[in-house]
C-alpha positions in Angstrom: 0.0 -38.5 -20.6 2.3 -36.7 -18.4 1.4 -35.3 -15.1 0.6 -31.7 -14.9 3.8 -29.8 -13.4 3.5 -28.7 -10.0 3.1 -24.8 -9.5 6.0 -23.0 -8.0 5.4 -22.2 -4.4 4.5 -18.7 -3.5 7.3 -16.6 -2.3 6.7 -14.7 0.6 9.0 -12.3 2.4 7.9 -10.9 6.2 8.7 -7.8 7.9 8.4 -7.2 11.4 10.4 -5.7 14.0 9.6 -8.6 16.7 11.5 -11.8 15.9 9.1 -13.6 17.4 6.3 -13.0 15.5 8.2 -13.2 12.2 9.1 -16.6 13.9 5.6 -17.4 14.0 4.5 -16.2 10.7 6.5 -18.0 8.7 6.4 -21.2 10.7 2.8 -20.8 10.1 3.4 -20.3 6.4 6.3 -22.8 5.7 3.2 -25.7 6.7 1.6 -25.0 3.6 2.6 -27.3 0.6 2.1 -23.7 -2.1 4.0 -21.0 0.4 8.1 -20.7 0.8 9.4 -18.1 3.5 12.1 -16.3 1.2 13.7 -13.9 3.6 13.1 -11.7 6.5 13.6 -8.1 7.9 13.4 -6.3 11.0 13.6 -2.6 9.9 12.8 -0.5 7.1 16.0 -0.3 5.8 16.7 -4.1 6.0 13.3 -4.6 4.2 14.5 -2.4 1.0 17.9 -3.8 0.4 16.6 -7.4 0.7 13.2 -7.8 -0.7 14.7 -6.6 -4.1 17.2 -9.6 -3.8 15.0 -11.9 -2.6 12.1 -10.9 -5.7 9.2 -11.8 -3.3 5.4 -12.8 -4.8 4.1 -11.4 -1.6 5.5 -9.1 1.5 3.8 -9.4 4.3 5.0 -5.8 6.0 4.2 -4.7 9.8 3.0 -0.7 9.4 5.8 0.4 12.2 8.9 -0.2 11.7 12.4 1.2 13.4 13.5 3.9 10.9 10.6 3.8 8.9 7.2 2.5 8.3 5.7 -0.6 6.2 3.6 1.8 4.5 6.9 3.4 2.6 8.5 0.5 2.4 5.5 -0.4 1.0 5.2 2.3 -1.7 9.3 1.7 -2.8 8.5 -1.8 -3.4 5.6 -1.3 -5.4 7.5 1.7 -7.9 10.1 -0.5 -7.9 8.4 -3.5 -8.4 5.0 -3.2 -8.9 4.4 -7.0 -9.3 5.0 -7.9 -5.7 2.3 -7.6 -3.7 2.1 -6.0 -0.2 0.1 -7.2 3.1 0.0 -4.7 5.6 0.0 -6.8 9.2 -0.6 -4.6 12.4 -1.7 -4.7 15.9 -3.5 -1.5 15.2 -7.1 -0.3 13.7 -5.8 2.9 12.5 -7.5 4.8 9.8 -5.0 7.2 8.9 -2.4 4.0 8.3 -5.5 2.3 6.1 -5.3 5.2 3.7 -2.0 5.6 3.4 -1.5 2.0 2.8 -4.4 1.6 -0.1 -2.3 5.2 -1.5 0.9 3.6 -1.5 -0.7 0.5 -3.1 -1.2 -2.2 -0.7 -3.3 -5.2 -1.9 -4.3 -5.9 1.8 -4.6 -4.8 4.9 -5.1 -7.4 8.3 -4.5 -7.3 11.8 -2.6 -9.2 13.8 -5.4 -10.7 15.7 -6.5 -12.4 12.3 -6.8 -16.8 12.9 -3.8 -18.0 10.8 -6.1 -19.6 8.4 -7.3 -16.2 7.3 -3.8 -14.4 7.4 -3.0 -17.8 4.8 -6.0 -17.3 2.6 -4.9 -13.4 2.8 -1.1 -14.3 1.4 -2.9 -16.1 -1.3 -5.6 -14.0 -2.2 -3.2 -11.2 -2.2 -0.6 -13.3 -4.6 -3.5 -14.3 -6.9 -3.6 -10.5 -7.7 -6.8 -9.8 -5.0 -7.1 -6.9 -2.7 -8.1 -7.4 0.9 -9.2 -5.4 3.7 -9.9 -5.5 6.9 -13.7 -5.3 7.1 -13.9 -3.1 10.0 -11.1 -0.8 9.0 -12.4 -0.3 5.4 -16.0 0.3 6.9 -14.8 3.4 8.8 -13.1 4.6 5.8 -16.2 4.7 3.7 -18.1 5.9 6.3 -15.6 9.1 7.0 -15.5 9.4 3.5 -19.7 9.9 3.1 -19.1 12.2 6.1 -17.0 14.0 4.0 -18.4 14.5 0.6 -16.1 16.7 -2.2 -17.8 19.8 -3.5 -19.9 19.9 -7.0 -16.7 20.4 -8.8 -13.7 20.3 -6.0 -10.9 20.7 -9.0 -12.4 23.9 -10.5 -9.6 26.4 -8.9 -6.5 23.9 -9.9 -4.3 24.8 -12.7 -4.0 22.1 -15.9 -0.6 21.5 -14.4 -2.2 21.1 -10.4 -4.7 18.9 -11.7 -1.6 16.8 -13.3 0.2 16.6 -10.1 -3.0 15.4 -7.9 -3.7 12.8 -10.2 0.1 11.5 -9.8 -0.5 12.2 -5.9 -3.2 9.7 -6.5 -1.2 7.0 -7.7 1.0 7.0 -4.8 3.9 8.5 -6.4 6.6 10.9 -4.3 7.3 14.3 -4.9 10.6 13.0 -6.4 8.9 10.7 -8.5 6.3 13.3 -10.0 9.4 15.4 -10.6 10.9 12.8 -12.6 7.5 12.0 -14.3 6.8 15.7 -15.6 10.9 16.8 -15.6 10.6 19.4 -12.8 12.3 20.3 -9.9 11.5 18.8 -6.9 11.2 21.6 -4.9 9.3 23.0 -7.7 6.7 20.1 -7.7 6.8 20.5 -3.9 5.5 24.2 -4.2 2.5 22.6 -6.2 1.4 20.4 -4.3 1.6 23.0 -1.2 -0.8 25.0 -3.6 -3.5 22.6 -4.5 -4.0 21.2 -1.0 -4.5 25.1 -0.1 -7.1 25.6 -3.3 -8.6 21.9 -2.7 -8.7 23.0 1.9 -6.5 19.7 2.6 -4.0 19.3 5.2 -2.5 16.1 4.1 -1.4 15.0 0.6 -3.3 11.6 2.0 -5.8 13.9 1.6 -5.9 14.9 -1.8 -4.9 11.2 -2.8 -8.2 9.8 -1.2 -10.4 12.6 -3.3 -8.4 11.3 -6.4 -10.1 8.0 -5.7 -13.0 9.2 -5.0 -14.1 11.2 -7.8 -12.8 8.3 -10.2 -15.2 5.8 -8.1 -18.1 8.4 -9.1 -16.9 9.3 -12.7 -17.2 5.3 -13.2 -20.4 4.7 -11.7 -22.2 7.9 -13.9 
């Protein structure tokens, strides 16, 4: 009987602007016999011309980045190529960056002060199609969203076409993307979403995203 075929490795690619701790990472993940380091990237730019190349599993992605951030990096990746996975890895607890990471579709989110046998498990839980937070972050976020309940029936001003537009804002997608989605302008999807955050008493399209998740976490739990 022949042996069963060993699995291919899984491919990681890390993005950090400090050399030395993309050193580190990936000499920490090249010791593992089921991780392979497949490329690395110091900006934001760097990271979206070579992570397409490279065709990750998993990108491990530092939130701030020179020209950029990890967290749109992160959401052009994932339209892109929604089967690679994305790790957010920063020094930071910052709940603003938490939400806009889990809206742009991260699978996980560490920090940096995580032991390197849990940043490992991480990669792998991440690339086994997981999600993983950081316990403390993602305990703040439920707790501001409690604080913050939605009105009875928080949609009721929004136009069919509004409504349309926040559920896209939901999924992460960009103005230019929903455009593209529905065939409108973007400026004209722009002046929507301007709209709905005034009707809905939001600041941030962040915002809106997060009450997108919410009301489909209670509509599945009635």
């Amino acid at each position: 009987m022949a042996p069963d075929a060993t699995p291919d490795p899984i491919k990681v690619f890390l993005v950090d602007d400090h050399e030395v701790v993309r050193r580190g990472v990936a000499a920490l993940l090249e010791c593992e016999d089921d991780m392979r380091v497949v490329g690395e990237a110091g900006t934001a730019e760097q990271a979206l011309a070579r992570i397409p190349v490279a065709r990750p599993d998993v990108a491990v992605l530092d939130v701030r980045l020179p020209g950029g951030s990890g967290v749109s990096v992160c959401r052009e990746v994932r339209s892109a190529r929604p089967e690679i996975a994305c790790l957010m890895l920063t020094s930071f607890a910052d709940d603003d960056a938490l939400y806009d990471a889990v809206m742009a579709g991260a699978a996980g989110y560490v920090l940096k002060q995580i032991h390197g046998a849990d940043l490992v498990g991480a990669v792998r839980t991440v690339a086994a199609g997981g999600s993983l937070l950081d316990p403390g972050s993602t305990g703040r976020m439920l707790e501001r969203l409690r604080g913050n309940p939605p009105a009875p029936d928080p949609l009721a001003e929004l136009s069919p076409q509004e409504r349309q537009i926040l559920d896209l804002i939901g999924e992460g997608l960009t103005n230019r993307q929903i455009g593209e989605r529905l065939y409108l302008a973007e400026k004209t999807v722009k002046n929507y979403v301007s709209s709905l955050l005034s009707k809905l008493d939001l600041k941030r399209r962040t915002q809106a995203a997060i009450l997108v998740a919410e009301l489909r976490t209670r509509s599945r739990t009635r």
